[in-house]
Residue, then its C-alpha position, 0 to 999 in steps of 0.5 A: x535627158x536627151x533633150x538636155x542642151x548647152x545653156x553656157x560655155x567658157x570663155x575660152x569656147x567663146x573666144x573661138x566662136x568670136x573668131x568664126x564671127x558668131x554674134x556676141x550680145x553684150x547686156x552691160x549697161x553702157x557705162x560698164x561698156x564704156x571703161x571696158x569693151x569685148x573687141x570682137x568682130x560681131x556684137x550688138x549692145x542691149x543692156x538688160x534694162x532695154x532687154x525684155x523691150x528690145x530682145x526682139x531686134x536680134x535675128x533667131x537664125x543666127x547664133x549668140x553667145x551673150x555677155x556680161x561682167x560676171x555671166x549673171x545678166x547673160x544667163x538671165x537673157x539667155x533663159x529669157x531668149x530661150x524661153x521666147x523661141x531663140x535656139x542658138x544662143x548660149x550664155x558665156x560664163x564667167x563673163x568679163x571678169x574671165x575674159x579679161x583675166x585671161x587676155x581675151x581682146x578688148x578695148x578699154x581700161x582693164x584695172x576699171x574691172x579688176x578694182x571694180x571686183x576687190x573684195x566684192x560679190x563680182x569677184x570671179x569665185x562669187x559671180x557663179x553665186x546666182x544669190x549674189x548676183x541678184x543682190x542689189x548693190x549700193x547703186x540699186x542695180x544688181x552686181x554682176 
C-alpha cells in the first residue's frame, strides 16, 4: 500500500490548515450556511447540488480541505475531485457537527445545528454511517 493516501483528517488538523490559509470548500447547501457559517480566512461555497457542474472553477494547484455538516457530502466531493485529477484535497471529517462542538471560529447560530441533530441520523456518532447519510430525509435531501 504504498500509494495509500490521506482521504480525510480532523478537525483539529483542519483548524491548522485553516491558519495557514489552506482553501476550505464548503459543500452545504446555502441555507445551511446562512444559520451557521466556517469563519475561515479562504473558503468558497459550492453546494453539492452545483458541485459536478462547477467543481471544475476551484484551482488543482492549491490544496483543499472540504466541508460539510457531517463529512458525508464532503467526502463525496472529495472522491469526485479525486477521481477528476484533483491531488490536494482532503475531506474533513466530522464536519460542522465537530467544528462547532469543539469551539472552532464561526459565524452564526450555533444551537441552529445542535437542535438540528437531536436525536437524528446527523448526530456526531451516526454521520460516520455513510448509509445514513445517503438516507433521504423528510425534505428529499439526504442528512449530512
Amino acid at each position: 500500500m504504498s500509494n495509500a493516501r490521506t482521504l480525510e483528517i480532523g478537525v483539529d488538523a483542519a483548524l491548522e490548515k485553516a491558519r495557514q490559509g489552506v482553501l476550505f470548500v464548503d459543500v452545504r447547501e446555502r441555507d445551511e450556511i446562512a444559520q451557521l457559517a466556517f469563519d475561515v480566512r479562504d473558503i468558497v461555497v459550492m453546494p453539492l447540488s452545483e458541485f459536478e457542474q462547477r467543481y471544475a472553477e476551484l484551482p488543482q494547484d492549491r490544496e483543499m480541505v472540504m466541508v460539510c455538516k457531517g463529512g458525508g457530502r464532503s467526502l463525496k466531493a472529495t472522491r469526485h475531485l479525486l477521481a477528476n485529477g484533483y491531488r490536494e484535497v482532503v475531506n474533513m471529517d466530522g464536519g460542522m457537527i465537530q467544528w462547532a462542538q469543539r469551539g472552532y471560529p464561526t459565524r452564526g447560530h450555533v444551537e441552529a445545528v445542535e437542535k438540528s441533530n437531536a436525536g437524528s441520523c446527523c448526530s456526531t456518532q451516526a454521520s460516520a454511517n455513510d448509509a445514513c447519510c445517503d438516507a433521504p430525509r423528510s425534505n428529499g435531501q439526504s442528512c449530512c
